[in-house]
C-alpha positions in Angstrom: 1.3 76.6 -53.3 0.8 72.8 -53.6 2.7 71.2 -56.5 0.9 70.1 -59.7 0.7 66.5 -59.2 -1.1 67.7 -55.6 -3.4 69.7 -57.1 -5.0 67.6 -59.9 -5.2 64.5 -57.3 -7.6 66.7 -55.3 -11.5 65.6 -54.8 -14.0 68.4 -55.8 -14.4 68.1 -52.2 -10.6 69.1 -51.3 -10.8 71.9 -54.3 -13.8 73.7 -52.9 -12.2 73.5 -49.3 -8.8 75.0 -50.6 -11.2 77.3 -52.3 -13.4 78.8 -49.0 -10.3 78.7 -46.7 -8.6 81.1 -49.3 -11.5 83.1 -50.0 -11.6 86.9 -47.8 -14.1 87.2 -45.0 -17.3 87.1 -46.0 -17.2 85.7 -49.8 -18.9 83.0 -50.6 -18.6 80.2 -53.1 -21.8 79.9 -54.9 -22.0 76.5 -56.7 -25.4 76.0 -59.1 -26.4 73.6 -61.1 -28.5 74.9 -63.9 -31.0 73.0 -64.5 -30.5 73.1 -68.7 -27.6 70.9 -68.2 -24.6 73.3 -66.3 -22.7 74.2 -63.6 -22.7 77.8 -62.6 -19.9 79.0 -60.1 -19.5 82.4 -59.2 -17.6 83.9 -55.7 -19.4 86.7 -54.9 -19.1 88.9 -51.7 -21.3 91.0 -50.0 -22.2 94.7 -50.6 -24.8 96.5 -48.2 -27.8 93.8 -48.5 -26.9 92.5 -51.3 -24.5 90.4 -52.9 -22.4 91.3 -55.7 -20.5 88.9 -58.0 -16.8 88.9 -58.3 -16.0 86.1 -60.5 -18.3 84.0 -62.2 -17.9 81.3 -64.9 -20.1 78.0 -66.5 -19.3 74.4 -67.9 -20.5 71.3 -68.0 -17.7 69.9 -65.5 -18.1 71.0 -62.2 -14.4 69.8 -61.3 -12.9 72.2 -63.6 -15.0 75.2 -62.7 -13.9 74.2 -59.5 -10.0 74.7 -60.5 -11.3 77.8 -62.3 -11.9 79.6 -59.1 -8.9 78.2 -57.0 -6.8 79.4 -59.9 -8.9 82.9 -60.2 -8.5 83.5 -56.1 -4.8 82.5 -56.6 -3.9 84.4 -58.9 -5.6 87.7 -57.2 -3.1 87.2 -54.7 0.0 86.8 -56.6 3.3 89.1 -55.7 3.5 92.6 -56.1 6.8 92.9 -56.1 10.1 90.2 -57.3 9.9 87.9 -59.9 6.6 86.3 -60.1 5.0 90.0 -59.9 2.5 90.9 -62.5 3.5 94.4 -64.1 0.5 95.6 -65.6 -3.0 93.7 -66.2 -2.9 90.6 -69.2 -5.3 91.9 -71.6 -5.8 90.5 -75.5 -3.7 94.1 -76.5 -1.1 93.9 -73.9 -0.6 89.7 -75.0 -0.8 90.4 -78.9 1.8 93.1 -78.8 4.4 91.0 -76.7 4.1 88.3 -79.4 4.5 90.7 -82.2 7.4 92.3 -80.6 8.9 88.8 -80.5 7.6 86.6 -83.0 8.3 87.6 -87.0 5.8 87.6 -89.1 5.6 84.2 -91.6 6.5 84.6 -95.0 3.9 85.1 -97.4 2.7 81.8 -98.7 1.9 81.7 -102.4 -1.7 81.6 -103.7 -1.3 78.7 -105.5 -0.3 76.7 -102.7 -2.8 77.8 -100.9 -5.6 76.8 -103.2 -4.1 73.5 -103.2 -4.1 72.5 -99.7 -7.8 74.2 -100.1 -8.8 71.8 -102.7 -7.3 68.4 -101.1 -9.3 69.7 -97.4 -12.4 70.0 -99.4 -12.0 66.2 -100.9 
């Protein structure tokens, strides 16, 4: 895995050609531009005579979507076992409850306060 500094001195040009020589045989990368003012990238592979979309995501900046999908097809090959091993799928639940096991809640503020704070926003 190239280091950080490597990685965000990368053309779009260099990104999308880390991106196709990690992708499996037969993906594709499928860059669009929209024409409503967006980028559209998805990498899709094929399925009978179609294709079928396996990630897909928009922006304005087609450099990011770019890092988008390097990062996606990186991260659907992370370790299965050691360390850097993923344990069960992130999902909102699964990341709320491993901050609220961790993190106490915040005490109560009082009311008053509250409307204060309120009140000098609103001015």
């Amino acid at each position: 895995m190239p280091t950080l500094e490597e990685l965000t001195a990368w053309s779009l040009e260099e990104i999308e050609a880390e991106i196709r020589g990690r992708l499996p045989e037969g993906w594709r990368l499928n860059p669009v531009w929209i024409e409503t003012g967006y980028w559209e990238y998805s990498l899709v592979r094929p399925e009978g005579q179609d294709w079928k979309t396996e990630w897909n995501d928009q922006g304005v900046d087609r450099r990011i979507l770019a890092y988008n999908a390097f990062a996606w097809l990186w991260l659907k090959d992370t370790p299965t076992t050691g360390r850097w091993s993923r344990r069960q799928e992130l999902t909102t639940a699964v990341v709320s409850q491993h901050v609220a096991d961790r993190i106490p809640d915040p005490e109560d503020l009082n009311p008053v306060e509250i409307d204060n704070l309120v009140q000098k926003t609103r001015k």
